[in-house]
N, C-alpha and C positions, 0 to 999 in steps of 0.2 A: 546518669539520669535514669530514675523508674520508668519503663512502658507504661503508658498511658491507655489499659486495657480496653476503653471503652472507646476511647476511638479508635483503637487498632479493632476493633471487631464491627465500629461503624464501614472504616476504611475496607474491611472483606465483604460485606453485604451491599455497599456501594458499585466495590468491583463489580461482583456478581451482576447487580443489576446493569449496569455498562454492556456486560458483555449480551447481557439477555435485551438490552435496547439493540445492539448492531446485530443480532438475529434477525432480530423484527424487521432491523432497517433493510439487509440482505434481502429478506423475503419480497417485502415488496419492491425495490430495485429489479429482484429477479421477473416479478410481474411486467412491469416496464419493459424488459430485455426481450421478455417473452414474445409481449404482445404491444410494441409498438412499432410505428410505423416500416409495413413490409418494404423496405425501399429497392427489394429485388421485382416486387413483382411492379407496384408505379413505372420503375424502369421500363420493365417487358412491355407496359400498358403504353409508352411513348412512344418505344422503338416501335412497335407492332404497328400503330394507329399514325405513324408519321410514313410508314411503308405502305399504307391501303393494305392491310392484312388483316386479315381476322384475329380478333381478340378471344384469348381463350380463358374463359371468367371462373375454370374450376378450381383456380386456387385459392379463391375465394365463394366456393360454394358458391356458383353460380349455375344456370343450368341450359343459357343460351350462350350464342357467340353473335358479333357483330362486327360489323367494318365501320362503323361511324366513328364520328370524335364523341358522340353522345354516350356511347359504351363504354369509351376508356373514359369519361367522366364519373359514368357511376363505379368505375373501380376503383378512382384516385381519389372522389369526394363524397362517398355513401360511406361503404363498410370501414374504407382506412382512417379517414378524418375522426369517425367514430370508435374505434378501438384505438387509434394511439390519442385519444383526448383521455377516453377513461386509463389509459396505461401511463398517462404523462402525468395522470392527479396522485396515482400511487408512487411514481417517480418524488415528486412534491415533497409527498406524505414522506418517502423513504427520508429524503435531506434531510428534512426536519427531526427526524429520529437522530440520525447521526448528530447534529447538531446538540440533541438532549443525550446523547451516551456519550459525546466529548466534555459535556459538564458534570456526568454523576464520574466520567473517569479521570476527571481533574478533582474532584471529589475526594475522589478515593486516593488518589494519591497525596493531597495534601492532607485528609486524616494519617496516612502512614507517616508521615514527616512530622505530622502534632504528634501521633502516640512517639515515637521515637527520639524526637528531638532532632532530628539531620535531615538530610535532603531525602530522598523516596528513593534513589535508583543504587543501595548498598548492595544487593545482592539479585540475583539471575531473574528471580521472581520480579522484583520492584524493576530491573533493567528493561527486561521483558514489557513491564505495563510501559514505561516510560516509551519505549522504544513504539511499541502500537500505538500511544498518542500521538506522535507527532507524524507516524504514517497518517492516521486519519484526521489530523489538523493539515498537515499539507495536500490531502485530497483535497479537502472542502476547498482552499485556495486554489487550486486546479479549476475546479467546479466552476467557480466565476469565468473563468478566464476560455474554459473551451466548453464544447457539446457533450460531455463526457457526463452526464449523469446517472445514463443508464447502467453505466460501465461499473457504478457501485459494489456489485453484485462481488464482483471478482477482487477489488481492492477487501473490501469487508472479508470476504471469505480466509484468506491469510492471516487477519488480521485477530479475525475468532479464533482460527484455530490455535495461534498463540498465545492468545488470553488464556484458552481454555488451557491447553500445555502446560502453561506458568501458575493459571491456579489450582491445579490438579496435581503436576508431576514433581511442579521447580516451587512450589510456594513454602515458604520459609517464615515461623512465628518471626512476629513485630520483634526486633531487639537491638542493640549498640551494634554497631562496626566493629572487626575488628581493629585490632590496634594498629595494624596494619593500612588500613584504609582511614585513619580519622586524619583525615587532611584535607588540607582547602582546596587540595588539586582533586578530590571525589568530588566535589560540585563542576569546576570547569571542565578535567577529561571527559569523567563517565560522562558526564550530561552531553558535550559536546559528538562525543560516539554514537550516543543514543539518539542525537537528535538526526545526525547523520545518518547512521543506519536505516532511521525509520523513513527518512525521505525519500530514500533507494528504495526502499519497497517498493514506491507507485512507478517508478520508471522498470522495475523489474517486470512488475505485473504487465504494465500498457507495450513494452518490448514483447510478452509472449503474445498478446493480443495483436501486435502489429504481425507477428509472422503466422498466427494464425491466418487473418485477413488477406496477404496476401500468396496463401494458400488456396483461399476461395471456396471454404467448404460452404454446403445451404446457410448456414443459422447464420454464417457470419457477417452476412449482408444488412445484419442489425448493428453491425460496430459500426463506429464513424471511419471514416476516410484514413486511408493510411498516410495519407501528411500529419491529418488533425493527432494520429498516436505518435508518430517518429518527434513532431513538435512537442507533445506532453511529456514524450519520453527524456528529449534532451535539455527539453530547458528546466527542467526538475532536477534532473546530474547535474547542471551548471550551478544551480544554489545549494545542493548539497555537498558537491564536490569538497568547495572550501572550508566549509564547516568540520567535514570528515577529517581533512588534512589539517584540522589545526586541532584536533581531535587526539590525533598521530602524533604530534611537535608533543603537545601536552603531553603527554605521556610517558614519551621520551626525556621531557624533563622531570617528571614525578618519577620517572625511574633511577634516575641519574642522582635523584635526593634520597632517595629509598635504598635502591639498589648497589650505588657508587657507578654506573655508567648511565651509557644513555639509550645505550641498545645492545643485546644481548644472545637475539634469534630465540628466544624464548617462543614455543608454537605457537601463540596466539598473536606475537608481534610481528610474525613473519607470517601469515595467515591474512593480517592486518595490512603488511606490505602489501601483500600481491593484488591483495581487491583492492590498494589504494593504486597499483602502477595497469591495473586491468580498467579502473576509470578515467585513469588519464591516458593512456591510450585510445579508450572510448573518445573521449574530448578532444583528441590531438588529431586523430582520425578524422572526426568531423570538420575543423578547421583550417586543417591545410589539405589532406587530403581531398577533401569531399565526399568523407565517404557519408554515403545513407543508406536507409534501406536495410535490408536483412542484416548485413555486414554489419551496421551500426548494431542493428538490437543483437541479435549474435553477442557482441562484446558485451553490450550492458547485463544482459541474461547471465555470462557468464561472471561477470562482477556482482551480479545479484548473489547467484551459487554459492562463487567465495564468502560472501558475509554470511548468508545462512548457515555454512558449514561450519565457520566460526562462533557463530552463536552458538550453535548446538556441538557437534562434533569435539571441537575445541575443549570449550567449556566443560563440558560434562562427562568427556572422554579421557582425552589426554590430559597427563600430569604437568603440571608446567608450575608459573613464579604465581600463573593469576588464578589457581586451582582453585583461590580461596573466595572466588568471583561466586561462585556457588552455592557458599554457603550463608 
């Protein structure tokens, strides 16, 4: 089937713009992060005023001190109320960006699939776009569910950069599959890979955020609680866990039709192993163990690792059966 040139160059200008909407959206998320509510100092403003101790108001540009409850009122409900309202509208603003860069990049993916005729994720470049969509479709569902909006900042960040990666370094003209990949099992594996992959992002990211937090530097007093991250963290691995692992079976049987076996140690299927026996340990850990806490993200961070290095490292490095993933 001809490339259908006009949407394959709709399909790049659409990309583009995606990636220049979750800038915007990064920025102002970073606004939010920045500058909403200082919950280190409200804190201090409790402890202090619940102990008859004088409040000390220079961390917010104040230039008296007071023992009253009237004091630590104007620090919890003057300057704070009023900067994280205007920080929480650009918060708002940010969602809603993402929301419009998850359409122009579902856009551009399904231009690539019209100019081509096949599914969008044939090669590292299109695996790449598909794999940041469902990171940032599974944020936004996160979003409902916990306080985690401000947190944007840091999911998006990753997320650019790989766009950007993939339309810069790994972008690849619109064209056929090889002959190699025209099979019905490149819509169920890859897809199912990708989707996986992309979910572990947010629990990779909210894992480094959890052991930031509970390191305790100044800024980090603007993350949410570290239950509300160890929870974002694990219940995100629990729905992608399975996904990933039937990801893996698939594969194994596309191999097995391809190859004549079903496993091989080829580097990217052992690669694939290990970040799949590094997330069920993460999981297994949690559930009979008990383990939480550092120890959990620990694991997940390091199952993050393993898939990034496979992506990349893998992929573009080492020679292997799936070399042709690249091009």
């Amino acid at each position: 089937m001809p490339v259908n040139e006009t949407f394959s160059t709709y399909s790049d200008w659409t990309y583009g713009a995606a990636v220049g909407v979750y800038v915007l959206a990064m920025l102002f998320s970073l606004v939010e992060q920045a500058f909403g509510r200082r919950t280190k100092v409200v804190a201090r403003a409790r402890e202090l005023v619940g102990a008859g101790a004088p409040v000390d108001h220079t961390a917010d540009d104040s230039t008296t001190d007071s023992t009253t409850d009237t004091a630590a009122d104007e620090v919890l409900e003057t300057d704070e109320p009023a900067r994280a309202g205007r920080a929480e509208r650009f918060g708002r603003m940010s969602v809603s960006l993402i929301v419009l860069g998850v359409l122009l990049h579902v856009t551009a993916l399904a231009l690539r699939g019209l100019a081509t005729g096949r599914v969008p994720w044939g090669n590292m470049y299109e695996f790449g776009a598909t794999l940041s969509l469902a990171a940032v479709v599974t944020w936004l569902v996160m979003l409902r569910k916990f306080p985690i909006r401000h947190l944007s900042v840091w999911l998006l960040l990753p997320v650019i950069l790989l766009m950007f990666l993939g339309g810069v370094l790994l972008y690849t003209t619109a064209a056929p599959v090889q002959p190699a990949l025209q099979s019905y099992w490149l819509v169920i594996h890859v897809f199912s890979i990708a989707l996986g992959s992309g979910m572990v992002l947010v629990p990779g990211v909210v894992s480094v955020l959890y052991l930031i937090k509970t390191r305790k530097p100044a800024w980090a007093t603007r993350l949410p609680d570290a239950e509300v991250l160890d929870q974002v963290a694990y219940r995100t691995t629990i729905f992608a866990f399975p996904i990933y692992t039937a990801g893996v079976i698939f594969g194994a049987i596309w191999a097995e039709s391809a190859w004549g076996r079903f496993w091989g140690w080829d580097p990217k299927e052992t690669v694939a192993f290990i970040a799949w026996v590094v997330y069920a340990a993460y999981l297994h850990s949690r559930a009979t163990a008990g383990w939480r806490g550092s120890r959990a993200a620990l694991i997940n961070i390091v199952g993050f690792a393993m898939m990034v290095f496979n992506l990349f490292f893998i992929n573009l490095v080492v020679a292997g059966l799936h070399s042709y993933a690249s091009g």
